[in-house]
C-alpha positions in Angstrom: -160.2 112.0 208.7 -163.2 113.5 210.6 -165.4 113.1 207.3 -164.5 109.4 207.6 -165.1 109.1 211.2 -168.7 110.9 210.7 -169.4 108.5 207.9 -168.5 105.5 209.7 -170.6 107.3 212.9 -173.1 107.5 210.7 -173.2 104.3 208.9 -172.8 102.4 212.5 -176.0 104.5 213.7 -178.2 103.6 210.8 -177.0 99.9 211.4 -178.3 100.0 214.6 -181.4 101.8 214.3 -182.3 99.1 211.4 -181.2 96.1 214.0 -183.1 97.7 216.4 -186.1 98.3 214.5 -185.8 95.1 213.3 -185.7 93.4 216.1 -188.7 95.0 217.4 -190.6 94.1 214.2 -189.6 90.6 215.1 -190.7 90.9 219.1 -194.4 92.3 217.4 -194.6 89.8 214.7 -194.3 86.6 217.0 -196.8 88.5 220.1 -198.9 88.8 217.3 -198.5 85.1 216.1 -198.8 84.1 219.8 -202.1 86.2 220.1 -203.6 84.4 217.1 -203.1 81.1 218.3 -204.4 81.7 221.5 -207.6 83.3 220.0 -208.0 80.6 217.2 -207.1 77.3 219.1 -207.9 78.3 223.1 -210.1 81.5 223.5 -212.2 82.0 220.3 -213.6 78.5 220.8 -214.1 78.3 224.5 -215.8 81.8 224.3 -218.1 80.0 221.4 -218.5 77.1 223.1 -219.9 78.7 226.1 -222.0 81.3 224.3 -223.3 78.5 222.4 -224.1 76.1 225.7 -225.5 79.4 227.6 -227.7 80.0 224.6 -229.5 76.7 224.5 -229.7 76.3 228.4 -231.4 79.7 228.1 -234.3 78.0 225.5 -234.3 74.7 227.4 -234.9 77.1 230.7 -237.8 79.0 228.5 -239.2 75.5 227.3 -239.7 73.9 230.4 -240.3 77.1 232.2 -242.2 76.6 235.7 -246.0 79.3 236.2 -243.3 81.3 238.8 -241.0 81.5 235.9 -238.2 79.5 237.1 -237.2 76.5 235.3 -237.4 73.0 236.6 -233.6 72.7 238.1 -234.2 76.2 239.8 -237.4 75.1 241.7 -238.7 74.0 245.3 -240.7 71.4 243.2 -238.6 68.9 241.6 -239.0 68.3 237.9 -241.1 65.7 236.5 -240.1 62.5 235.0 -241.1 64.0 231.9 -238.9 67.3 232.4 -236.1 64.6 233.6 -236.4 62.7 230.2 -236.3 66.0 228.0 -233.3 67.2 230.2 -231.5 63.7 229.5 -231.9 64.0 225.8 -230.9 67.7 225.9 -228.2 66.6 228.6 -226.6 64.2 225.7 -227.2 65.6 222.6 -226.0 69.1 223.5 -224.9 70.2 227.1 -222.2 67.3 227.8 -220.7 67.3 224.2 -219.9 71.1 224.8 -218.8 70.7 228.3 -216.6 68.0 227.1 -215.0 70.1 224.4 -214.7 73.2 226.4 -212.6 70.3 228.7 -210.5 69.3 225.4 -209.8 72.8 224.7 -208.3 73.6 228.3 -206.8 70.2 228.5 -205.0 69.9 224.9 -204.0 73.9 224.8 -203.6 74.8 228.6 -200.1 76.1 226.9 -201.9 79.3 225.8 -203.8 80.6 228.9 -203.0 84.3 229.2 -202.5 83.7 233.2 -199.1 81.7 234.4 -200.9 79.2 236.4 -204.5 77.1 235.2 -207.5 79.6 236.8 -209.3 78.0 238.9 -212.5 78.2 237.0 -211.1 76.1 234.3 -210.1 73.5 236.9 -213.8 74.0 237.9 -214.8 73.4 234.3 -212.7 70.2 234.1 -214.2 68.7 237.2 -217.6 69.4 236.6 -217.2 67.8 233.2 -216.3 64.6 234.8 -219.2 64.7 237.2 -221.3 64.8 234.3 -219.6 61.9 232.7 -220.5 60.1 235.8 -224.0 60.6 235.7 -224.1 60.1 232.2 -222.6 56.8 232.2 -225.2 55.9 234.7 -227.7 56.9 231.9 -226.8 54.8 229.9 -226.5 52.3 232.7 -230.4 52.8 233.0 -230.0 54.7 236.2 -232.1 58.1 236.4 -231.2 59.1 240.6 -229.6 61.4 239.5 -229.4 64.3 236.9 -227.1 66.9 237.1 -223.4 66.7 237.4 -221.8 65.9 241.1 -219.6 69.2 240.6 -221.4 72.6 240.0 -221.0 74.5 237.0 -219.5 77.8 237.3 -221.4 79.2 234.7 -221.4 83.2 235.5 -218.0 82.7 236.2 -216.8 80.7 233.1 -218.7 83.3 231.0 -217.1 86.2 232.5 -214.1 84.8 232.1 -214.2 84.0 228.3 -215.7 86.8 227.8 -213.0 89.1 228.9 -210.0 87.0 227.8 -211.5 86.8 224.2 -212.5 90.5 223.9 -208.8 91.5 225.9 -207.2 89.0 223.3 -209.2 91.0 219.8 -207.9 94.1 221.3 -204.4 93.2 221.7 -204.9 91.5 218.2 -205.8 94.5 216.5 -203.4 96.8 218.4 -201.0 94.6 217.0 -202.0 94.9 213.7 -202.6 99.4 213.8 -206.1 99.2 213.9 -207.3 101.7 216.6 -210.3 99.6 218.8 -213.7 101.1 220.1 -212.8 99.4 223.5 -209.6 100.0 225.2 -208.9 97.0 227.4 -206.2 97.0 230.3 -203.3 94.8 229.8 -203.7 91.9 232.0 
C-alpha cells in the first residue's frame, strides 16, 4: 500500500512539475513572440526611421552650413531663398515621407508600445507631422511663408526614446532566447 501511494506521489509530482514547466515554456514563448513583434512592426522601424531622418538632417545641416557653423534654420540670419528651395526639395523628397511613416508606425501599431498609455513624444511626433502636412500642402499651393512645420519636432527626445526602447527591447529579446547580452538594461 505505501509503495502504491509513493508511486502515485510520485507520478502526481512529476505531472506537475511537467504542467508547470510547461506552462512557463508557454508564458516565455508568447513574451518572446510579443517582443518580436514589437521590435519588427513598432520599434525596429521607428528607431530606423529616425536614425535615418537624423542622419540626413545632419548632411543637409553640413551642406548648407552658415561661416559660424550653424545651419540656416539655427541662425539670427534667415535663410536665403536659395537655402529655402533646397530645404523644400529635401523637405519633400525625404524629411516629410519619414515623418509621415514614423506617424503610420505609431498610428497603425500604437497596440505594441511598451508603456500603458501613448508617450507624449509620440503624440508630439503625430502632431508635428500634421503641421508639416500643412505647410506642405501650401507648397504645393505655391505658397513659400512658411517653411517648417507649425509644431516643433522633438527630435532629442524622439531619438532618446527609440533609442532606449529598441536597445531595452534586443535585450529582452535575447534574454529570452539564452543569449547572455553585453548591456544589461533595467526592466521598464
Amino acid at each position: 500500500m505505501a509503495a502504491l501511494i509513493t508511486t502515485v506521489a510520485l507520478a502526481f509530482v512529476g505531472y506537475l512539475a511537467t504542467y508547470l514547466n510547461s506552462v512557463r515554456l508557454a508564458q516565455r514563448q508568447a513574451r518572446l513572440t510579443r517582443v518580436n513583434l514589437q521590435l519588427s512592426d513598432f520599434y525596429g522601424p521607428l528607431f530606423a526611421l529616425m536614425e535615418a531622418n537624423s542622419r540626413v538632417y545632419d548632411t543637409f545641416s553640413a551642406k548648407y552650413v552658415r561661416p559660424d557653423g550653424r545651419d540656416p534654420f539655427r541662425h539670427d540670419i534667415p535663410p536665403t531663398e536659395g537655402e529655402l528651395a533646397e530645404w523644400r526639395t529635401w523637405a519633400t523628397a525625404v524629411f516629410i515621407p519619414n515623418i509621415q511613416a514614423m506617424r503610420d508606425v505609431v498610428v497603425t501599431k500604437a497596440d505594441l508600445l511598451i508603456e500603458k498609455e501613448m508617450p507624449r513624444v509620440l503624440l508630439e511626433l503625430c502632431a508635428h507631422t500634421s503641421g508639416y502636412e500643412i505647410t506642405a500642402a501650401g507648397w504645393a499651393q505655391g505658397n513659400y511663408g512658411d517653411h517648417l512645420s507649425l509644431i516643433p519636432f522633438p527630435g532629442r527626445e524622439l531619438r532618446e526614446y527609440t533609442r532606449d526602447r529598441f536597445m531595452f527591447l534586443k535585450g529582452e529579446q535575447a534574454r529570452l532566447l539564452g543569449a547572455r547580452t553585453k548591456h544589461s538594461h533595467g526592466q521598464r
